[in-house]
MOPAC internal coordinates of N, CA, C and O (Angstrom, degrees):
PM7 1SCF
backbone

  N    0.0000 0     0.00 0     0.00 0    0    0    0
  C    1.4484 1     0.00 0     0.00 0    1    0    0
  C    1.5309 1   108.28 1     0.00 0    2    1    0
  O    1.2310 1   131.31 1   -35.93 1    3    2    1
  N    1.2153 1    95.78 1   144.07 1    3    2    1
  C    1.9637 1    98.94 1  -173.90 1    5    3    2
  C    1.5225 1    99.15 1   -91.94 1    6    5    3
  O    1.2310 1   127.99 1   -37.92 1    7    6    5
  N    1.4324 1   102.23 1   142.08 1    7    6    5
  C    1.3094 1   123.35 1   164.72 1    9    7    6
  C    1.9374 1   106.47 1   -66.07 1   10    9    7
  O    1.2310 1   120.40 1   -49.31 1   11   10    9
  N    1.6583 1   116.85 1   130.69 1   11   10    9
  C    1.0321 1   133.21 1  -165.91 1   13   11   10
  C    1.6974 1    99.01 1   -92.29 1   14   13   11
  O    1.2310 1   125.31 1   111.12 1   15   14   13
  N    1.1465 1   107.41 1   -68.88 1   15   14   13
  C    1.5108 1   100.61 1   169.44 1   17   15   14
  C    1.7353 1   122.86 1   -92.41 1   18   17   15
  O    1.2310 1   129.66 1   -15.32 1   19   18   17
  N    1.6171 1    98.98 1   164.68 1   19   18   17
  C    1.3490 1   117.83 1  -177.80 1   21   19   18
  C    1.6232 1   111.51 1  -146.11 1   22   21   19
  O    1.2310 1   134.59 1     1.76 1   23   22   21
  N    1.7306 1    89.39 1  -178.24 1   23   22   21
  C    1.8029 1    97.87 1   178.21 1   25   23   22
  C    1.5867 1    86.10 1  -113.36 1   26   25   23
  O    1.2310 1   128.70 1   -32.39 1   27   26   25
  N    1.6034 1   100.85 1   147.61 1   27   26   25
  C    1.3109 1   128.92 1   138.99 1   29   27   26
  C    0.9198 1   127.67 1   -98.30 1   30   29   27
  O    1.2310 1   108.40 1   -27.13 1   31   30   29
  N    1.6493 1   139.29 1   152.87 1   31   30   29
  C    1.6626 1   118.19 1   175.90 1   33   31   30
  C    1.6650 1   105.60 1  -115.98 1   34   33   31
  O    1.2310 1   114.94 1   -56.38 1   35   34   33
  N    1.1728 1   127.19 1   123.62 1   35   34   33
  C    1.5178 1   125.99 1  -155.99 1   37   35   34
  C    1.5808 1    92.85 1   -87.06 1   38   37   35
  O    1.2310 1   125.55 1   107.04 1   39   38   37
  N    1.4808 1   106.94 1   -72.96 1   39   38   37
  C    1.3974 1   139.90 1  -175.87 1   41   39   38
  C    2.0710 1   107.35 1   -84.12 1   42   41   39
  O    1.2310 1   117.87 1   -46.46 1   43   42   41
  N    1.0701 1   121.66 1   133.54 1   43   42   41
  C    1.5837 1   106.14 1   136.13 1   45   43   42
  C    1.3976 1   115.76 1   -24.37 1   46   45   43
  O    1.2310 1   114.09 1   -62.01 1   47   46   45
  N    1.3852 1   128.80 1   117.99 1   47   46   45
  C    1.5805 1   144.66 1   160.58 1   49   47   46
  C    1.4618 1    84.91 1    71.40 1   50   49   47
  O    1.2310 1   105.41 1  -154.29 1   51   50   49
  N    1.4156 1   144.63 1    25.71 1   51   50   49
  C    1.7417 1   117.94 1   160.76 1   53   51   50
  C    1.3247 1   101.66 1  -115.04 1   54   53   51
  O    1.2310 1   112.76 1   -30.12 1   55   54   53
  N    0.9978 1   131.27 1   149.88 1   55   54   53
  C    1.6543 1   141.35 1  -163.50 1   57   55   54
  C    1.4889 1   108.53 1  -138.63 1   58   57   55
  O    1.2310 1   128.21 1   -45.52 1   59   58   57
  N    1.4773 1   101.80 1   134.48 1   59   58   57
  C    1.8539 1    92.56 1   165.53 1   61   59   58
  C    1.3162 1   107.34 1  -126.69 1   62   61   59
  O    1.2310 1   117.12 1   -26.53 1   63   62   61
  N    1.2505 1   123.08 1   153.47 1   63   62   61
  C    1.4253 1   129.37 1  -172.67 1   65   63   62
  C    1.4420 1   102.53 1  -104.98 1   66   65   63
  O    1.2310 1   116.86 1   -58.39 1   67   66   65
  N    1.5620 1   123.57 1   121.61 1   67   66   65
  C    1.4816 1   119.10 1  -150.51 1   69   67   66
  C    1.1208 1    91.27 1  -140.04 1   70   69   67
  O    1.2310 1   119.18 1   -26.96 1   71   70   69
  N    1.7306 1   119.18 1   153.04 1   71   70   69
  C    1.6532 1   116.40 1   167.82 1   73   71   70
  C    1.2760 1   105.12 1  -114.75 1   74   73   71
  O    1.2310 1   128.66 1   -42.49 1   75   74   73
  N    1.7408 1   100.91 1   137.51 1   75   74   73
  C    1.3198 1   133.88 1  -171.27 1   77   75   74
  C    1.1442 1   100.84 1   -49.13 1   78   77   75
  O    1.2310 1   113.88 1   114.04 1   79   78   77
  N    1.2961 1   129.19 1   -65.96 1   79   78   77
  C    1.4137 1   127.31 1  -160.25 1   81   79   78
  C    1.6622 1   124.98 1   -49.10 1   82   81   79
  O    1.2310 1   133.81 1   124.31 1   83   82   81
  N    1.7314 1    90.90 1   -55.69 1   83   82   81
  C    2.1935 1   109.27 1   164.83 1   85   83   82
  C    1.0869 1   110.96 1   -88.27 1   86   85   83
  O    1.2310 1   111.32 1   162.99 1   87   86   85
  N    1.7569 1   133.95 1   -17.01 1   87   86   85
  C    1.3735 1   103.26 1   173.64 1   89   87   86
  C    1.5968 1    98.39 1    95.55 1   90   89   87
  O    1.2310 1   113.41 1   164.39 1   91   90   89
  N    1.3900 1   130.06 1   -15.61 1   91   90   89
  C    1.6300 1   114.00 1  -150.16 1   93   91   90
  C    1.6030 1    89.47 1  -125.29 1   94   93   91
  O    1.2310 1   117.85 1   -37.54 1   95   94   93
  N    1.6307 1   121.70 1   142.46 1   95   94   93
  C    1.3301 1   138.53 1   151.76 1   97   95   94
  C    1.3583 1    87.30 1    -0.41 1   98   97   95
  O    1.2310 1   127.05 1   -24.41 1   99   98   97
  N    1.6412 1   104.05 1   155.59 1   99   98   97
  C    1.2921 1   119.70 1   144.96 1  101   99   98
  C    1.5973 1   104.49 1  -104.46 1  102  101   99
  O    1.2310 1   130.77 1   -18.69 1  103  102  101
  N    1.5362 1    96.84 1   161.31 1  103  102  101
  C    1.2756 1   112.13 1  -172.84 1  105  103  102
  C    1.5122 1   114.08 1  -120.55 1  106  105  103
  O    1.2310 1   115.23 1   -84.68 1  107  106  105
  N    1.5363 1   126.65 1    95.32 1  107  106  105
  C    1.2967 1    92.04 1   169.16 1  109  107  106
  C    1.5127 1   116.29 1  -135.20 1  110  109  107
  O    1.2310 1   117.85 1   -38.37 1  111  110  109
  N    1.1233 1   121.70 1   141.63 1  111  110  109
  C    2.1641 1   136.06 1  -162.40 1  113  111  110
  C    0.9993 1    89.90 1    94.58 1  114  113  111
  O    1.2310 1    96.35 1  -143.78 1  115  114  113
  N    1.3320 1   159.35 1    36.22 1  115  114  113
  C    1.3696 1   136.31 1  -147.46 1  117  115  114
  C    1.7602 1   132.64 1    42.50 1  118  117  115
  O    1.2310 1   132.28 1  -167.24 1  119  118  117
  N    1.0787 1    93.88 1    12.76 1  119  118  117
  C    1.5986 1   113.07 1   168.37 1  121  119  118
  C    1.5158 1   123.95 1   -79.01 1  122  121  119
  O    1.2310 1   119.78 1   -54.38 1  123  122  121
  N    1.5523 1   118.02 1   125.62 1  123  122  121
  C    1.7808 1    98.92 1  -173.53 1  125  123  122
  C    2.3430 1    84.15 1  -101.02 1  126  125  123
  O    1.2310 1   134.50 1   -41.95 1  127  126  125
  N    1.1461 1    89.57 1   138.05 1  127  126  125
  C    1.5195 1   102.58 1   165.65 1  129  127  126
  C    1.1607 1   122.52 1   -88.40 1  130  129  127
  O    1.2310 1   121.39 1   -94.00 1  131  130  129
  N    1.7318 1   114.94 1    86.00 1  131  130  129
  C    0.9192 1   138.27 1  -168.88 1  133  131  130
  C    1.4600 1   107.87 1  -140.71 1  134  133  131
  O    1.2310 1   120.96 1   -33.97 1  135  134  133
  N    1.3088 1   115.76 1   146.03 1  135  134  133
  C    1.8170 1   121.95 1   167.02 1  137  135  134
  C    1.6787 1    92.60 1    68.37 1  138  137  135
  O    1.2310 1   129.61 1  -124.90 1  139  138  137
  N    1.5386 1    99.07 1    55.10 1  139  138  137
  C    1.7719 1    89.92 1   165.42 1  141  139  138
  C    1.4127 1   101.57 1  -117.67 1  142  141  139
  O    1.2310 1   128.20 1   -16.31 1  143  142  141
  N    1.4516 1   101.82 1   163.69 1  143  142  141
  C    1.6423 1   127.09 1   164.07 1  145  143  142
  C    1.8584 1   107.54 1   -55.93 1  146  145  143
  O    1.2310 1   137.82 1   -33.51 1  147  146  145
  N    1.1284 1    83.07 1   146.49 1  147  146  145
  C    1.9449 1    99.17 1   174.92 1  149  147  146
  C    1.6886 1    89.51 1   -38.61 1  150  149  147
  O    1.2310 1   125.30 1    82.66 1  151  150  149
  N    1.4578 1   107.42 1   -97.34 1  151  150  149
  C    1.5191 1   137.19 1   179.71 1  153  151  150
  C    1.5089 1    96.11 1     1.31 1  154  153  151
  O    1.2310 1   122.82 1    88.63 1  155  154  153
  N    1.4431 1   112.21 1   -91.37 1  155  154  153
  C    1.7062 1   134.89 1   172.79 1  157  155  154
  C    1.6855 1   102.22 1   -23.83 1  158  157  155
  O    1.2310 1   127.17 1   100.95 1  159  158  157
  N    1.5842 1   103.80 1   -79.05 1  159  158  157
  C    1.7250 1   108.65 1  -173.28 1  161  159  158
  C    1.9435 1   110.05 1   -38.13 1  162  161  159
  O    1.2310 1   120.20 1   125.34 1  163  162  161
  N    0.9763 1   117.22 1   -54.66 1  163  162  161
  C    1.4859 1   114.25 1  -177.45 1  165  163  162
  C    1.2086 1   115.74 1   -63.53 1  166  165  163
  O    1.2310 1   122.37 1   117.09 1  167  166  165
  N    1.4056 1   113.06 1   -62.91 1  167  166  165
  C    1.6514 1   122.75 1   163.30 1  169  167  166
  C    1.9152 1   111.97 1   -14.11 1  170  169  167
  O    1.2310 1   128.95 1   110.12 1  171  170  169
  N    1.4092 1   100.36 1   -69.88 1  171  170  169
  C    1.6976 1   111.36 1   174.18 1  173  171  170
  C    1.7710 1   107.94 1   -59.07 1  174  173  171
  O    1.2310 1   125.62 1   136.80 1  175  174  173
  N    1.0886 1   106.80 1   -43.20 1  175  174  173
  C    1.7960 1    97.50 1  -176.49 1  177  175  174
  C    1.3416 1   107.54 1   -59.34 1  178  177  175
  O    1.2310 1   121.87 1   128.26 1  179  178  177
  N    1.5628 1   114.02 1   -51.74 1  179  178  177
  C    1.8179 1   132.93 1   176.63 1  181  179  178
  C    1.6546 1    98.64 1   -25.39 1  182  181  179
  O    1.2310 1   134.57 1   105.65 1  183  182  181
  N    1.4874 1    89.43 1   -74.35 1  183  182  181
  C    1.7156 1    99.14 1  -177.07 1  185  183  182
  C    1.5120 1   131.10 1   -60.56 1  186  185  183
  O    1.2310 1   115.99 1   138.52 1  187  186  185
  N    1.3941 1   125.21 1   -41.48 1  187  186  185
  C    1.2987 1   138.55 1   179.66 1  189  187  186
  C    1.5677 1   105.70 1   -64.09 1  190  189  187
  O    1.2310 1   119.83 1   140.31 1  191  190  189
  N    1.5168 1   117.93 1   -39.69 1  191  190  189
  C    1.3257 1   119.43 1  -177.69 1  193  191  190
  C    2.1682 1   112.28 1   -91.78 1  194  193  191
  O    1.2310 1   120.85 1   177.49 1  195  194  193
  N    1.2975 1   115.97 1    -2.51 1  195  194  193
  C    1.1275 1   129.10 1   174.05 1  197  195  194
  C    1.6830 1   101.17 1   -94.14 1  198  197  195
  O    1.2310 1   117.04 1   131.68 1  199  198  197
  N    0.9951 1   123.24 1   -48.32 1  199  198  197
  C    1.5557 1   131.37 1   146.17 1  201  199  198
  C    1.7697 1   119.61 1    -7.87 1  202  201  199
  O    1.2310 1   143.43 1    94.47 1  203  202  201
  N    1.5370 1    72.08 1   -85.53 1  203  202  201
  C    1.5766 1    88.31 1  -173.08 1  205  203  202
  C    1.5063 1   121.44 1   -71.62 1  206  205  203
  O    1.2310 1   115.58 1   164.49 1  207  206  205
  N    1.4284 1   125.99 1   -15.51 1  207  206  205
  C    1.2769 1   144.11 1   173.92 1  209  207  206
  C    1.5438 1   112.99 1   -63.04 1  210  209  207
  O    1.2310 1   128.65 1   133.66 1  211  210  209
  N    1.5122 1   100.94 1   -46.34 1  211  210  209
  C    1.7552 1   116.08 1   169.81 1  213  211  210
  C    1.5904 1   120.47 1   -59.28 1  214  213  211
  O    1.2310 1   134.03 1   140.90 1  215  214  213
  N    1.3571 1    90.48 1   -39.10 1  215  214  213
  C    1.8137 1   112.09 1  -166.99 1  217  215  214
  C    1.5816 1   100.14 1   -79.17 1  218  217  215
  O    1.2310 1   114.66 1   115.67 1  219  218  217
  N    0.9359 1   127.72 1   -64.33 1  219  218  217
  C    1.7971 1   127.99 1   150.01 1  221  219  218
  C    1.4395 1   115.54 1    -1.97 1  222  221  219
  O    1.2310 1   132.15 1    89.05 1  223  222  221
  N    1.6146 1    94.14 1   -90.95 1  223  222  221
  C    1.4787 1   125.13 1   166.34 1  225  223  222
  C    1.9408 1    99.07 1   -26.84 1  226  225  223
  O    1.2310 1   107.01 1    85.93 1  227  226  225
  N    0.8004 1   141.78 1   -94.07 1  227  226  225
  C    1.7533 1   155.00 1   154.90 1  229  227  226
  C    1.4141 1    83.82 1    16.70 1  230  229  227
  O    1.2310 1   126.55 1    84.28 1  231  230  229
  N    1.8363 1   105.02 1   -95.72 1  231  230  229
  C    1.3546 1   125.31 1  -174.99 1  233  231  230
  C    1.6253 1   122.39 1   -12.28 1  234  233  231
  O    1.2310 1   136.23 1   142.12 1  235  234  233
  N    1.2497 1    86.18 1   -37.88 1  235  234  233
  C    1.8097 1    92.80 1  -165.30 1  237  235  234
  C    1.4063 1   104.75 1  -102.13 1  238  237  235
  O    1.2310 1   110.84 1   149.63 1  239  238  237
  N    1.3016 1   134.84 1   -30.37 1  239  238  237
  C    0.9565 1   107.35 1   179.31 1  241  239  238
  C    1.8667 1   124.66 1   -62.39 1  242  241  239
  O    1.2310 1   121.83 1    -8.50 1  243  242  241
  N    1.7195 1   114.10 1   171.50 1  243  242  241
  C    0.7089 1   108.60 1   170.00 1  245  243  242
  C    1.5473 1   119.52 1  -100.09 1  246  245  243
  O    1.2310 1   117.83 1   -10.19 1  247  246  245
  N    1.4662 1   121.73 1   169.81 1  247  246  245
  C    1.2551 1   116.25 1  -177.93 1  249  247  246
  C    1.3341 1   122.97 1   -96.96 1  250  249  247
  O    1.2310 1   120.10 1   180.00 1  251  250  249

């Protein structure tokens, strides 16, 4: 299964957390995840793609 989100690196040390599929920032509170730290940027991919791995997982099963 493909990982949905990723890092881009805009800047030296700025990171955006982007989805594979559109290509575009993620957004989340109304926040675009953009201009992050190494540490931070992975941290959010870790989670957003542990997320979505579960939510998949859900999807498919049957009932």
């Amino acid at each position: 299964m493909a990982n949905r989100y990723a890092l881009r690196m805009e800047h030296p040390h700025s990171w955006t957390v982007f989805d594979v599929f559109t290509g575009q920032p993620v957004e989340l509170k109304q926040q675009l995840m953009v201009g992050l730290n190494t540490r931070d940027a992975d941290a959010m991919v870790d989670r957003l793609n542990g997320r979505d791995v579960k939510r998949r997982a859900k999807a498919t099963r049957k009932p």
